[in-house]
N, C-alpha and C positions, 0 to 999 in steps of 0.2 A: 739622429743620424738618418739619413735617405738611403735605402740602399733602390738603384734599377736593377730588376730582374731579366735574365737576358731573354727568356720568354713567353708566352702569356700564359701556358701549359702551368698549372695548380702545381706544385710541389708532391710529390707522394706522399699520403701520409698513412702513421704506420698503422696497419689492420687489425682489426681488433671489434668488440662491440661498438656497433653504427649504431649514431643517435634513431630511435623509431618517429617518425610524424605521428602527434596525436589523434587521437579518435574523437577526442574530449569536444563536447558541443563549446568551447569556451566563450572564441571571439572569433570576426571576421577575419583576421588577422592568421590566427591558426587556421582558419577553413581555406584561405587561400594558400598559404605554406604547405598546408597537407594536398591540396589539388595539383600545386607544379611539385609536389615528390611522388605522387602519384603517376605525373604524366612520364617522371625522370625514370622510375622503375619500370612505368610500362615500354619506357624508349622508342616514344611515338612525337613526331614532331606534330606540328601545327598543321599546315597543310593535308596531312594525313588523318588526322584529328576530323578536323574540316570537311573533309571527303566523308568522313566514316558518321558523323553527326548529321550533316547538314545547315550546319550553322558555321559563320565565316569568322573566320583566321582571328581577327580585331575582337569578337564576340568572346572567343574561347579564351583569347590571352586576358581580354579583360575581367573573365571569371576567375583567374588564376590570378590575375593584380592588386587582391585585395583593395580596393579603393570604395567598393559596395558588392552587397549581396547580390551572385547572379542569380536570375528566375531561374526557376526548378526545373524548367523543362532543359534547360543550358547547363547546371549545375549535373542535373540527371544523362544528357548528353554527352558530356563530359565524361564522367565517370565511366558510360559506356563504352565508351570510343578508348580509355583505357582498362577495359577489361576488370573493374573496380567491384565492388560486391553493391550494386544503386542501391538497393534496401535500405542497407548501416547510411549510406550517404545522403538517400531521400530524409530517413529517420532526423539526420546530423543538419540536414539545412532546415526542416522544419522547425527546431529548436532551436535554432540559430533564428531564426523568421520571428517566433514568437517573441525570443531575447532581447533585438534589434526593437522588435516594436513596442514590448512594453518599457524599454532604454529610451524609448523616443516619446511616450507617453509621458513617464513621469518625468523627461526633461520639460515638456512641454508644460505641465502641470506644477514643477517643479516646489511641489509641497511635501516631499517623501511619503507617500502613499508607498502602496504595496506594490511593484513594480510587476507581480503576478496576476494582477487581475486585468479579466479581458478588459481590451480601448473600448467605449462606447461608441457607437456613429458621431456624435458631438465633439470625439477626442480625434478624429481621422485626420490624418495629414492634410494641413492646407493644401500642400500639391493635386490632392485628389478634386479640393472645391471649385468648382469654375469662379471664373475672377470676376469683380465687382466689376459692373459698367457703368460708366456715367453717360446718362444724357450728352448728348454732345449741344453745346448751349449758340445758337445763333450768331452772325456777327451783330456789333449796333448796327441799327438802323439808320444811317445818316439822311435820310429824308431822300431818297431817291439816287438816280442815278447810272452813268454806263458799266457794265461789266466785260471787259477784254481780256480774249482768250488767246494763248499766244499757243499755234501749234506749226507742226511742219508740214502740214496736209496740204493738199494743192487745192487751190478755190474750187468754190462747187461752179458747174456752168450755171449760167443765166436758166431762170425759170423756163419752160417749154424748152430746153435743150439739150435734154436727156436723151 
């Protein structure tokens, strides 16, 4: 059964113990959950947020959208700008940093090693390596010939008519 609600106003519901946002270094997923209950208790919009950071509107939601780890100085920004303890939260994205990256190591490596041990320079995200170039390889040579260039330019004048 469908029911329409006649307005988009939440239901009240009844008061009692409110669930707490974790502390727990877990996953990205709770860093960002716990960042928009953070923003919701400090009852600071975005704009505001923005103003009080230095960092733009799109930057800050997207640290709260869980879809990747914001940098620390956004993530630290953040918490500022809600009045948040940075310390616990510096502490909480550092260990979240490490998690993330030895998650990304032993996926890469994907031999079940210890997922605790530092990346080596050799295990470093491709993203980081500059990209292979190739030669850019000549056309054939077909034995000579004209080359036409097709532009919108206006002819040059006649020699001595500068």
């Amino acid at each position: 059964m469908i029911r329409q609600r006649d307005t988009a106003v939440p239901e009240e519901r009844p008061t009692g113990a409110q669930p707490v946002a974790s502390i727990a270094p877990d996953d990205l997923e709770a860093f960002a959950r716990d960042l928009r209950a953070l923003r919701a208790k400090a009852g600071i919009e975005y704009p505001e947020m923005a103003e009080a950071s230095h960092f733009e509107m799109k930057t800050l939601a997207a640290a709260a959208g869980g879809l990747r780890l914001p940098t620390l100085p956004v993530a630290v920004a953040f918490v500022r700008a809600c009045d948040g303890n940075v310390a616990e939260w510096e502490e909480r994205w550092q260990k979240l940093a490490e998690k993330l990256t030895a998650d990304a190591a032993k996926k890469r490596r994907n031999d079940g090693e210890d997922p605790t041990e530092p990346v080596e320079p050799a295990d470093a995200p491709a993203a980081l390596e500059p990209p292979s170039v190739k030669p850019a390889t000549p056309p054939p040579d077909d034995g000579g010939g004209e080359v036409y260039v097709i532009t919108s330019a206006k002819p040059r004048p006649e020699p001595g008519g500068w």
